[in-house]
N, C-alpha and C positions, 0 to 999 in steps of 0.2 A: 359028661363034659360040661364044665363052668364054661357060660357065656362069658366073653371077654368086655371089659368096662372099658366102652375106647374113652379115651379121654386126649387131651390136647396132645399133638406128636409132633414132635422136633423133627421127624423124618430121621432118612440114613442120613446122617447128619454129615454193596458190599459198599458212603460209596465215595469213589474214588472221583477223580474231573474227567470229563470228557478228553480222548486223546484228540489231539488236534488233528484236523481235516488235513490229510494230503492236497496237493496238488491234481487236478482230473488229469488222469493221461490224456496224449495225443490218441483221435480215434483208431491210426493206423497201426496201435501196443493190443495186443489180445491184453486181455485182463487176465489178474494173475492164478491158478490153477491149484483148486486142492490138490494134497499129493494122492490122492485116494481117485482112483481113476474114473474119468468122467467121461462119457460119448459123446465121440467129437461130430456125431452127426442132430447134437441138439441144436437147433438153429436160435441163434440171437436175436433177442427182439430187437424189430427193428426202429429207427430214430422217434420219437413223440412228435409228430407233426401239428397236434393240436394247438386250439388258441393256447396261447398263458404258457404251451411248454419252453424249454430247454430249448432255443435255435443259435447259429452263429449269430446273428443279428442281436441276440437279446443276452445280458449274463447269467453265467448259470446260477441257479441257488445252492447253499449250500446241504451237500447230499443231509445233512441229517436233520431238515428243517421238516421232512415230513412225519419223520418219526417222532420229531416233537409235537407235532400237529397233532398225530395223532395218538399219540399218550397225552397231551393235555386236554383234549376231545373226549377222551373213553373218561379221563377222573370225573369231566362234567358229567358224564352221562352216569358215573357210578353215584354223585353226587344227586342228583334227579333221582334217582332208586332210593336213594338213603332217605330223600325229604318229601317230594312232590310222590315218589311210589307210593313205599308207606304207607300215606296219605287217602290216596285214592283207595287203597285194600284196607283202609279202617285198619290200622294197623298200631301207628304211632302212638296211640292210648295207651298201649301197653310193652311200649318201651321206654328204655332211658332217654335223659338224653340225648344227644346227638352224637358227642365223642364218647361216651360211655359204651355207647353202641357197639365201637369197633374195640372196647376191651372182653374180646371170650378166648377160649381157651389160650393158644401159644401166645395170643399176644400180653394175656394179663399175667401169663410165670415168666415171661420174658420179662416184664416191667418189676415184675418181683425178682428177679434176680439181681436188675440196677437198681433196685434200691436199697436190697440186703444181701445180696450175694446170697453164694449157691448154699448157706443156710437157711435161706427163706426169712420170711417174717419172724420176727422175734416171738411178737405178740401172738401167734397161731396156736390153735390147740397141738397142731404135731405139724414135724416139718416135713417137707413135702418132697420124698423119696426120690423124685422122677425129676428135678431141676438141673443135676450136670449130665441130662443130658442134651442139654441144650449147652453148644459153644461160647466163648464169650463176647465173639465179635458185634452181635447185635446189642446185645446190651451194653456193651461199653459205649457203643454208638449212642445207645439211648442218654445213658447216664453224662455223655457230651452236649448230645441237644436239648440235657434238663436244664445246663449251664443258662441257656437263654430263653429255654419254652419253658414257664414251670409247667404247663400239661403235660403229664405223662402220656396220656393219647394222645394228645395234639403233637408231641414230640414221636412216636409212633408213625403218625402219617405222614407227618414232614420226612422222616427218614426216606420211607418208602414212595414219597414224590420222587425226589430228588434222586434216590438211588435207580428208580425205575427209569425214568429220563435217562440215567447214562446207559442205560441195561439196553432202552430199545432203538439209541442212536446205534451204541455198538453192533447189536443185532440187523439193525438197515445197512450198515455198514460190511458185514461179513458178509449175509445175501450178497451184497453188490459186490463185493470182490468176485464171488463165483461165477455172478452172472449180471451183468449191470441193468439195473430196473426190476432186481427179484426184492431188494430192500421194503420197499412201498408195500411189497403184499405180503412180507415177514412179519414186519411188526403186526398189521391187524389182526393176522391168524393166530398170534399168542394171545393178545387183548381180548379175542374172542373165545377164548374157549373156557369151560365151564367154571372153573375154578378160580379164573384173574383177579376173583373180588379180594383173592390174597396178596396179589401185588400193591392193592391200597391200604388193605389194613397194617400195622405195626408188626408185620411179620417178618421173619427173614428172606424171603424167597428171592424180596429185591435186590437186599444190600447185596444176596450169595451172586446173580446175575452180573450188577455192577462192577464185580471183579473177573467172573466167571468168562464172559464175553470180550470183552476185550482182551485176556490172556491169552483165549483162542485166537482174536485177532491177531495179537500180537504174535503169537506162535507161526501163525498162516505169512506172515512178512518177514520171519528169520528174525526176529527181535526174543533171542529165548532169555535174557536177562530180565525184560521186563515181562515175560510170558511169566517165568518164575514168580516174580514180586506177587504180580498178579494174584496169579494162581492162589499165594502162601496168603494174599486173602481171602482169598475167597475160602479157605481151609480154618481160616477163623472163625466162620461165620454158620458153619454146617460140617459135615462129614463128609460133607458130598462131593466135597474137596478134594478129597485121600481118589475118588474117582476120578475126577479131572486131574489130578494128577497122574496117576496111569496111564491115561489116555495121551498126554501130551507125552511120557516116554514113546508111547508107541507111534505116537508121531513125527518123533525125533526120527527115532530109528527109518521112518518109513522116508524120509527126507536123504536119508542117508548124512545126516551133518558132521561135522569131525568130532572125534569123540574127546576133545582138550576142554568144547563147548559144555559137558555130559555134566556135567558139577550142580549147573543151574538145577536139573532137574530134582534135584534131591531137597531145595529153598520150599517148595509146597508140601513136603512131609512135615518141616520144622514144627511150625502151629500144634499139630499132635502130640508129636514128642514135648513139647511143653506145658499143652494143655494136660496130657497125662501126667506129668508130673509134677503139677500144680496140685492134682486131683491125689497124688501120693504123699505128697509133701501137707495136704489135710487131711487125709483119711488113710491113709495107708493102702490103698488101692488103684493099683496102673489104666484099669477099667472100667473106673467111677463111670465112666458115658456110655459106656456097654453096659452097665449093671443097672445102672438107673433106669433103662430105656427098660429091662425086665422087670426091675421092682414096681418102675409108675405104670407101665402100658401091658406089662404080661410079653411084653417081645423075645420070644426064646427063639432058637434054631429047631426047624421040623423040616421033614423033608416036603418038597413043594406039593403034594399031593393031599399031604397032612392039611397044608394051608389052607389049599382050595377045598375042601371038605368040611374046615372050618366057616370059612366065611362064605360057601353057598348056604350052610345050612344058616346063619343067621341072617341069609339074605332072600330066603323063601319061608323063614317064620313070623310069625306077625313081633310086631316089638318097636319102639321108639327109634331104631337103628336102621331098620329094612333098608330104606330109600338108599343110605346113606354105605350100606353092604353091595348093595348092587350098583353104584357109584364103582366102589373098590374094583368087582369083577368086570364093567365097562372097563377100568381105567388100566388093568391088565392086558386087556383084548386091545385098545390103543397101541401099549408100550410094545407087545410081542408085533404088532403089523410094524409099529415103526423101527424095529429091532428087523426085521425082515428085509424091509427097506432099504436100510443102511446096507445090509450084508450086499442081497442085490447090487447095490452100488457101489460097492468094494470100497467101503470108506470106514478103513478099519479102524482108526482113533475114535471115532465118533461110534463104533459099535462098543468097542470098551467102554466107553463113559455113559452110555445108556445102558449098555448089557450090564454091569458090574450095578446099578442102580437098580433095576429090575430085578436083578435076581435077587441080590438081598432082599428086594422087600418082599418077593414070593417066598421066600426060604424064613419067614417070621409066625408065629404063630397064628395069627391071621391079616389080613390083610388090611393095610390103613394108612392111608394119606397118599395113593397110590396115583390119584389124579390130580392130588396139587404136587407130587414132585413132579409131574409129567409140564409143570410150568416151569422148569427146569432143563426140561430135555431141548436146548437151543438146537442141538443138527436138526431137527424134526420139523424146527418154523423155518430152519434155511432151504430145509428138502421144498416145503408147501410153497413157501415163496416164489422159489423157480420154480416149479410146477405152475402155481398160478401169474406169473411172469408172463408164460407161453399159452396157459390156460385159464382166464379171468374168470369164467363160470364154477371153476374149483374152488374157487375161494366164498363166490355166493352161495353156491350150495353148503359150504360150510359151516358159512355165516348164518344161514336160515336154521341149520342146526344147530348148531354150538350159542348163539348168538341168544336166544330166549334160554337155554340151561343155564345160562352165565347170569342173566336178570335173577330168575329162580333160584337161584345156589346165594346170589347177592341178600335178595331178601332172609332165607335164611340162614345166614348168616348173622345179620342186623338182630333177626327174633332170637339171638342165641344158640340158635340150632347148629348140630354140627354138618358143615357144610362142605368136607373134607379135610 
């Protein structure tokens, strides 16, 4: 059996303005209810009585000021890793530097695809198999903020500022719909976990959220027009889209909505249907993004056993890859508890759009990118949220874990290393 050459992965393959702040209900409105059934004997936290909180006396802030807070707080501290780290580990000698840093793997064929399209570099010795499949939503994005940044990295990270911002309002936002005051401890538990240093870099994972998250929202308030819009970008910007898009059927359905509404749901297939036939109308192939992902990455269909047999064994051999194989099977054992999760708590939209994710990537020839899509999996920061809502210690324990792999995975990253 040939080792497989990971190289940069699009995944199973946003941003938009922030949706404007509702009104706070009166206290005496329960707050509005997944449709996926939740127990009514979770008790509510009760009012913030501390200094500085939220009182009648005082006006309230607005809910999503903390999640700005603390997305602007984590880029400082990815920032401190990038230069003061570094630093301190004798490191920065033998790097680029600064913004060069954050061009390796997806972020630098993303930047080559806005600047030559999905032929690649003219100038290359050979062009580079594995490019459609990567969508075109981030790159176009790119190839808009080259209009005014000429740094193609510095345009990279501005993307993913700005797109992350709306990604982690919406996410404080959804928490609090389910449970008011789970917001606050949604966002730090995604910021925290090992892989986030991809929400700074020029990757897609932000802009896919920026859409992804508030279409959810949008979905969860009966607004399936713009749940749609939404959606169809976030379907631009990854594949992972065609999943959320399932999931919001299943949502529909589970709402029981009238089926006159049902039309909308079909606006987040579009992006496919077109990017496919983009990819036909160059190459004569409906598949170009499916084919690509086997000719750059080796990603074929095996059955899941086959997977895991692959990628333990290159994850207990010695080899430049190890760390990075056993990454993969942690970030399995994750997805299956948080698939577990979900089901437990009968919240069946949100199992399709992580189970439909999951499985594909177990069903690939070996396993890859398996913990940075898991920065993806939003039900999973709304589940931790309210968990740590009711249980604040959940989230430290977390933090003391997740919290130094996220440093670790950052720095290597910076050194070029593949860091998921």
């Amino acid at each position: 059996m040939e080792t497989p050459n990971p190289q940069p992965d699009p995944g199973p393959e946003t941003g938009p303005q922030p949706e404007s702040q509702p009104e706070s209900q009166p206290e005496s409105q329960p707050a509005p209810r997944s449709s996926e059934s939740q127990s009514d004997s979770e008790p509510e936290p009760e009012p913030d009585s501390r200094p500085g909180s939220d009182t009648p006396d005082r006006p309230r802030r607005w809910p999503g000021s903390d999640a700005l807070l603390s997305w602007a707080g984590s880029r400082a501290g990815i920032l401190l890793v990038a230069t003061v780290g570094v630093g301190v580990l004798d490191l920065a000698k033998n790097m680029p530097p600064f913004l060069e840093r954050w061009q390796h793997w997806d972020a630098q064929l993303l930047v080559q695809i806005a600047k030559f399209g999905y032929d690649g570099d003219p100038a290359a010795d050979h062009r580079d198999p594995g490019l459609p499949a990567f969508f075109p939503g981030m790159p176009i994005a790119l190839r808009l903020m080259h209009l005014i940044v000429p740094d193609w990295s510095l345009a990279g990270l501005l993307i993913s500022f700005v797109a992350g911002a709306v990604a982690m309002v919406a996410l404080a936002r959804l928490a609090d719909l389910e449970m008011p005051g789970a917001g606050r401890w949604a966002v730090p538990a995604l910021l925290l976990f090992p892989t986030a240093v991809f929400l700074f870099a020029g990757y897609s994972e932000a802009l896919f959220l920026a859409f992804a998250i508030p279409a959810w929202l949008r979905a969860r308030r009966g607004d399936w027009p713009g749940a749609a819009l939404l959606a169809a970008g976030a379907s631009c910007v990854r594949i992972t889209g065609l999943f959320l898009a399932c999931a919001l059927i299943v949502e529909y359905a589970a709402r029981r909505e009238p089926i006159r509404r049902a039309g909308w749901l079909l606006v987040p297939f579009l992006p496919l249907v077109a990017y496919s036939a983009f990819h036909y109308h160059r190459s004569g192939d409906w598949l170009a993004w499916q084919h690509a992902q086997e000719a750059g990455w080796g990603r074929r269909l095996v059955w899941p056993w086959e997977s895991f047999q692959t990628t333990w064994g290159m994850a207990v051999n010695d080899g430049q890859f190890v760390w990075p194989f056993r990454m993969e099977i942690a970030g399995v054992v994750v997805g299956l508890a948080a698939l577990l999760w979900l089901v437990l708590a009968r919240r069946w939209s949100e199992t399709v759009y992580v189970g439909l994710q999951l499985g594909a990537l177990m069903v690939s020839a070996f396993y890859l990118s398996i913990p940075r899509s898991a920065l993806l999996w939003f039900p999973l920061w709304v589940l931790l949220g309210r968990t740590a809502a009711r249980r604040p210690w959940v989230l430290v324990v977390y933090g003391l874990v997740a919290g130094p792999l996220m440093v670790v995975n950052t720095i290597a990253f910076l050194n070029g290393a593949w860091a998921g």
